[in-house]
C-alpha positions, -999 to +999 in steps of 0.1 A: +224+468-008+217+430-010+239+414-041+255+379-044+290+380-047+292+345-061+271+317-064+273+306-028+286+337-011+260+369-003+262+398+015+241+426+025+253+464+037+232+492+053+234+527+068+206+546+084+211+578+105+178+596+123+190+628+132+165+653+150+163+691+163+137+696+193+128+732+201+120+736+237+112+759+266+139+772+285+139+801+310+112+825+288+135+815+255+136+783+229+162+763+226+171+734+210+179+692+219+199+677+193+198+635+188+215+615+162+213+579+160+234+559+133+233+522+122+260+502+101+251+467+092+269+440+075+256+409+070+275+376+054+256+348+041+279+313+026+267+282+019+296+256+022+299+225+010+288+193+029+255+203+042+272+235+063+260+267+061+282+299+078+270+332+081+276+362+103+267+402+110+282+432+122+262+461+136+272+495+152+249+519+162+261+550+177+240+572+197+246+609+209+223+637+224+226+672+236+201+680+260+195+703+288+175+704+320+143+719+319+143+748+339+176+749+346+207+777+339+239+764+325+225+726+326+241+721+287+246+683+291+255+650+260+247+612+259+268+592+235+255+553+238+252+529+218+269+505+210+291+470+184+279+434+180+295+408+163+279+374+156+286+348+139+265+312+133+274+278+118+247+252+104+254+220+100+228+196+081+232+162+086+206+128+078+198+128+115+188+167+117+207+199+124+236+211+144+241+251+153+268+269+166+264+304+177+284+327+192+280+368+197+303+392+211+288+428+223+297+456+232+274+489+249+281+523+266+262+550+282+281+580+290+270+614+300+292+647+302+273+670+322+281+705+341+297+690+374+276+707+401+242+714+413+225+744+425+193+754+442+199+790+445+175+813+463+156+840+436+173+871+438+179+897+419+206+886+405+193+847+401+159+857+388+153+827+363+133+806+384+104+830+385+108+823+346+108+781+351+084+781+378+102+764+402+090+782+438+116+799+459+145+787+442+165+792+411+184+759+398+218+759+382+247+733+366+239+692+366+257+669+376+287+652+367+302+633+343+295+595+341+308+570+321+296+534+317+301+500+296+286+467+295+309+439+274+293+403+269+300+374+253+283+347+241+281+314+229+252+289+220+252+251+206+216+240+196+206+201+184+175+194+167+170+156+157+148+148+129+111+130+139+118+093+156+083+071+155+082+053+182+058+020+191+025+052+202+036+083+193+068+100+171+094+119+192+115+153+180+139+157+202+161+193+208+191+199+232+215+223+236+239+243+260+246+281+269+275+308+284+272+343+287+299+365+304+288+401+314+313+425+321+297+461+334+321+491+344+313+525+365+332+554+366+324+591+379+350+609+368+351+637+395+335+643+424+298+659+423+282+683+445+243+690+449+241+721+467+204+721+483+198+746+509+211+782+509+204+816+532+208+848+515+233+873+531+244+903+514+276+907+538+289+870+531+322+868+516+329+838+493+369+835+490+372+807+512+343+785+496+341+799+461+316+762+450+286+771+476+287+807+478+279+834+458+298+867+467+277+894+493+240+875+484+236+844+497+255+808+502+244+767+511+246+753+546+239+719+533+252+693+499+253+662+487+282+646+477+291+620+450+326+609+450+345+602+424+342+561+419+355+534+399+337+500+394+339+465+379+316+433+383+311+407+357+285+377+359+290+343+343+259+324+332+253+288+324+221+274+304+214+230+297+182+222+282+165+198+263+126+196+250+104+168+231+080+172+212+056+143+213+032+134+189+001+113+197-035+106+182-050+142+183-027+153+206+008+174+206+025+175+238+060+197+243+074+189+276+111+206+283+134+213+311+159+240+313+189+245+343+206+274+344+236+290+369+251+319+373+280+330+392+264+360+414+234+342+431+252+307+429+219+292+426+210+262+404+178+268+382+156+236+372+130+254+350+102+226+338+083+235+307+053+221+287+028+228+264-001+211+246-022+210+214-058+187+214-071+191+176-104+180+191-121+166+159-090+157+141-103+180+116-075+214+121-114+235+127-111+234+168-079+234+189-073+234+224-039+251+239-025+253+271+011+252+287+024+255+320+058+272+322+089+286+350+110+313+338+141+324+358+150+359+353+184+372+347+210+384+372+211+425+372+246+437+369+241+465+384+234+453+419+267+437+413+279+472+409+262+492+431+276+471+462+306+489+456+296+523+457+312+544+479+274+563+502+267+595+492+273+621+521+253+645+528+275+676+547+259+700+570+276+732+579+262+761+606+239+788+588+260+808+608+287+831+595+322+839+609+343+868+601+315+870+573+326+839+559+305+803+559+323+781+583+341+752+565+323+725+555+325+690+579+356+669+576+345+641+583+310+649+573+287+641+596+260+624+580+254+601+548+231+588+525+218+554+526+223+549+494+247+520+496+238+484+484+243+451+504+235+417+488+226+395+510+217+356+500+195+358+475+173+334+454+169+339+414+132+357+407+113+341+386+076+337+372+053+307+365+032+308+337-005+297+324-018+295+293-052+281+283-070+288+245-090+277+218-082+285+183-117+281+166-123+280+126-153+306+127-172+326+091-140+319+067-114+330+101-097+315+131-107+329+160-083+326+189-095+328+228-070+330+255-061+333+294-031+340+302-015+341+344+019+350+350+032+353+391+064+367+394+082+348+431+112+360+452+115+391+428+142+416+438+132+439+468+151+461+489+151+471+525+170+489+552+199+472+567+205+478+603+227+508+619+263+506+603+292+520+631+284+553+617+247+553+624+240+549+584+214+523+574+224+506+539+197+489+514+198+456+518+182+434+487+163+405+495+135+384+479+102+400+493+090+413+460+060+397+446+039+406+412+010+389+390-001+394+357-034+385+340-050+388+307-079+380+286-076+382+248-091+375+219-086+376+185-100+371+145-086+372+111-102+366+079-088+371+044-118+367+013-110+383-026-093+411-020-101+424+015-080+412+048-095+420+085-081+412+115-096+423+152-079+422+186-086+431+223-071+422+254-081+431+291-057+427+316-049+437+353-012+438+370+001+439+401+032+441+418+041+446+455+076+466+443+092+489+419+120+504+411+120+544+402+164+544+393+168+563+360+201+558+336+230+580+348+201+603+370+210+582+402+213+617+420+175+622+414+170+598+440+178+622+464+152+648+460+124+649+486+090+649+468+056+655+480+024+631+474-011+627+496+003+651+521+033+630+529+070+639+513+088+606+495+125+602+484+120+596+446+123+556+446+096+556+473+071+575+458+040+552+453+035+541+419-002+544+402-018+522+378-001+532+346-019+499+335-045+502+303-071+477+314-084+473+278-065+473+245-083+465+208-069+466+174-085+465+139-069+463+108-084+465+073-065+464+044-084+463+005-067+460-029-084+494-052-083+494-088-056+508-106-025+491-083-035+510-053-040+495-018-052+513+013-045+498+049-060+515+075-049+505+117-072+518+145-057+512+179-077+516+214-066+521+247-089+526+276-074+553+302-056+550+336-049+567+364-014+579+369+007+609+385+005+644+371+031+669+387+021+702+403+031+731+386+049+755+418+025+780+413+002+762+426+016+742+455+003+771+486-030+762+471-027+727+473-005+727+506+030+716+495+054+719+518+085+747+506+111+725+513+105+698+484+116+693+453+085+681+429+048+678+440+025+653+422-013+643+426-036+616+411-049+623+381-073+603+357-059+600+322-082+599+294-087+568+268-073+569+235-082+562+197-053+564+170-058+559+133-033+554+111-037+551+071-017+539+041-016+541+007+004+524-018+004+523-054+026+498-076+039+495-110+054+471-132+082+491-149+100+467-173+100+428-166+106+417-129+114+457-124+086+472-100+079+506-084+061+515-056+047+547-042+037+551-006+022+577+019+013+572+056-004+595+077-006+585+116-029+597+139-051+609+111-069+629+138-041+646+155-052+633+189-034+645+217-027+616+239-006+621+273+027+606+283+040+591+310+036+612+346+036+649+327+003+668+315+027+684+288+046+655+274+027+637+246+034+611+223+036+615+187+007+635+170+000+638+134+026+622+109+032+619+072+056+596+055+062+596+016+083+565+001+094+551-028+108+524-036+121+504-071+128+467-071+150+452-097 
């Protein structure tokens, strides 16, 4: 709803809730994922006297899921996210240009309330699902833990913009402005986890002394991994100067700028220099040469700032051996731990230069646009081991050895004549990057399983990552006005196809020689190319005066084309679609 409340004051509400029920696979059964995601908006719009103008929004968008594991007994587990911002700007028009004032206040979370434990039981006959899930030897059981997370910020932005000064050879538009953000990010495991990993099956063990990793006269675990309960808190400050002109000159448009920046976790000061050109090289609009030069600093991650505060993982190794047909107690202290804990040690800020070179051409009624692009990412975050701590554990240290670079070729043409409108796009591009990072949202334990690739067995973050890159990418878009009100709009995207990982299913890992004592197995697998239609069809009508209605269908992927996702070979994105609308204006 978008109504004026008076002749200067507006406002505009909205509500939209996707809600969804996904039936699954589990253990020779279906069952169901539930997802809801809500949105509440409220914008204000006032325009004040004296040149000002005021407005501000309010948004909240709850998120919550039910999921389960795949392949997993009693694994029942919810995501609430989601999160509040508040924003608020203030215009201010004045004969020498304009003065803003923005500030924004937000607020995030990213909870999980999961079964509190982990098991890889041995298949017996009383633990017989994992036959079912295909997962080898071993029968899994519970998740693990309860997380809770939040990320607070606040922000606040003033922005000058001077009207154009002519000067003596060319005109000058000056803008300036000035920056904060504070980041506040909290951790907290509620309760300390166990992932219970290795077990021995014995029918005379007795479980009344260790009733968490045992399992009465079958079998119980010799070895876990433990997350303790934890409680965290790191904030960042950030401060942002900078100040651009754009010069006018003969043919030419020049846009040099120069931004500084400084945040309180790398205490590094940031001179970021900017510029960018236009040549119209006729003077006629027809033929333009672009090109820029430009230094971005990336953002400090909070959650380094976080993570150096974890408390190591442990991982606790008992004798296989029983006494008085009990497990022996489990190590206090343990004896070995995960080197899982984070050191920062003096870092620079990453960033990445940029280059840009292009022509935009008039060409057959069009503009034709032809462009390089070259981005290298410098003293990106990387991560090592840290030498032997008093306990013999090595931490990860960060550092600045990471190193990436981006190129791409595009080019692209629009034309509208009558009532026809076409438009063509392709890019090629390669990618590079000497690091990655495999840490998933509140799945930090998954870092611990031992997977096998190319005969070799990787801890999840170290498995090598493939070219998920799609060298070639083209779009076309045509879009006609019929007779009788009606327009059709049809969108053909191409991607060419890539190689990437596909997981072994564990029926097949004796064949392909995987090792019993991993978790996941993948190999390299070629993933085909894709092409995706996707049509429209409106129709409109003029009900009474300035009243109109309009009528709409959209079918996408016409063809139903099954087009993989991601690192599974049963995971694909969406396939055939159909959305009916309607909507009346008045």
């Amino acid at each position: 709803m978008d109504i004026p409340i008076s002749p200067r004051f507006g406002m505009l509400a909205s509500y939209s809730q996707n809600y969804s029920k996904i039936p699954l696979s589990h253990l020779g059964s279906t069952k169901k994922q539930t997802r809801r995601n809500e949105n509440f908006f409220l914008k204000g719009v006032w325009d004040l006297p004296a040149g000002n103008d005021f407005n501000f929004t309010i948004a909240h968008a709850p998120y919550r899921a039910e999921l389960f594991k795949p392949n997993t007994k009693n694994s029942d587990f919810t995501l609430d996210g989601g999160g509040t911002n508040l924003g608020a700007s203030l215009k201010h028009h004045f004969d020498q240009g304009l003065l803003q004032v923005d500030a924004a206040y937000q607020y995030s979370e990213n909870s999980r309330n999961a079964p509190p434990h982990h098991y890889s039981w041995l298949i017996t006959e009383q633990k017989d699902w994992g036959n079912i899930g295909d997962t080898g030897t071993r029968s899994f059981e519970g998740g693990f833990g309860d997380i809770d997370k939040s990320q607070e910020s606040v922000e606040f932005q003033v922005d000058l913009d001077l009207n154009p000064v002519a000067g003596p050879l060319a005109s000058h538009e000056f803008n300036a402005g000035i920056e904060f953000e504070r980041v506040v990010g909290t951790y907290h495991r509620k309760e300390t986890s166990y992932i219970f990993s290795r077990a021995k099956e014995m029918s005379a063990v007795l479980c009344d002394q260790d009733p968490l990793g045992c399992e009465e006269n079958e079998q119980f675990f010799f070895i876990r991994t433990a997350f303790d309960a934890d409680k965290q808190k790191a904030d960042i400050n950030t401060y942002s100067l900078y100040l651009e002109d754009a010069i006018r000159f003969w043919r030419l448009t020049l846009r040099p700028g120069l931004r500084f920046s400084y945040d309180d976790f790398n205490h590094n000061g940031n001179l970021a220099p900017r510029m960018a050109g236009t040549l119209d090289l006729f003077g006629t609009g027809r033929t333009l040469v672009i090109g820029g030069w430009n230094r971005y600093y990336g953002k400090s991650l909070l959650t380094y700032n976080l993570r150096e505060g974890w408390p190591s993982s442990r991982v606790e190794i008992r004798s296989p051996l029983l006494k008085d047909n009990r497990p022996v107690p489990w190590p206090d202290p343990p004896t070995t731990q995960s080197p899982n804990r984070y050191q920062i040690s003096d870092l620079e800020t990453p960033f990445s230069d940029e280059s840009v070179i292009g022509v935009d051409q008039g060409l057959f009624g069009g503009r034709l646009l032809l462009a390089y692009v070259r981005r290298d990412g410098k003293e990106e975050f990387s991560r090592t081991y840290g030498p032997e701590d008093t306990d013999g554990n090595r931490p990860y240290v960060l550092n600045n050895n990471g190193r990436s670079r981006h190129e791409e070729y595009s080019a692209s043409w629009d034309r509208r004549w009558g009532s026809h409108y076409m438009a063509l796009n392709a890019t090629y591009q390669e990618s590079e990057t000497s690091n990655d990072n495999y840490d998933v949202i509140l799945e930090d334990e998954t870092l611990e399983e031992n997977i096998w690739y190319d005969g070799k067995i990787y801890k999840h973050e170290e498995l090598p990552r493939e070219d998920f890159n799609r060298p070639w990418i083209a779009n076309f878009t045509y879009s006609v006005n019929l007779p009788w009100n009606f327009t059709f709009t049809n969108f053909t995207k191409y991607r060419s196809g890539y190689e990437g990982l596909e997981r072994i299913k564990t029926s097949d890992w004796i064949e392909a020689g995987v090792p019993g004592e991993v978790d996941l197995a993948y190999k390299k697998e070629k993933q085909a190319e894709s092409w995706i239609f996707d049509w429209k069809i409106d129709w409109r009508k003029m009900v009474y005066r300035e009243q109109e209605l309009v009528l709409s269908l959209e079918v996408n992927n016409v063809f139903n084309q099954k087009v993989t996702l991601g690192e599974s070979d049963d995971t694909y994105e969406m396939g055939r679609q159909f959305w009916a609308g309607v909507e009346y204006s008045f």
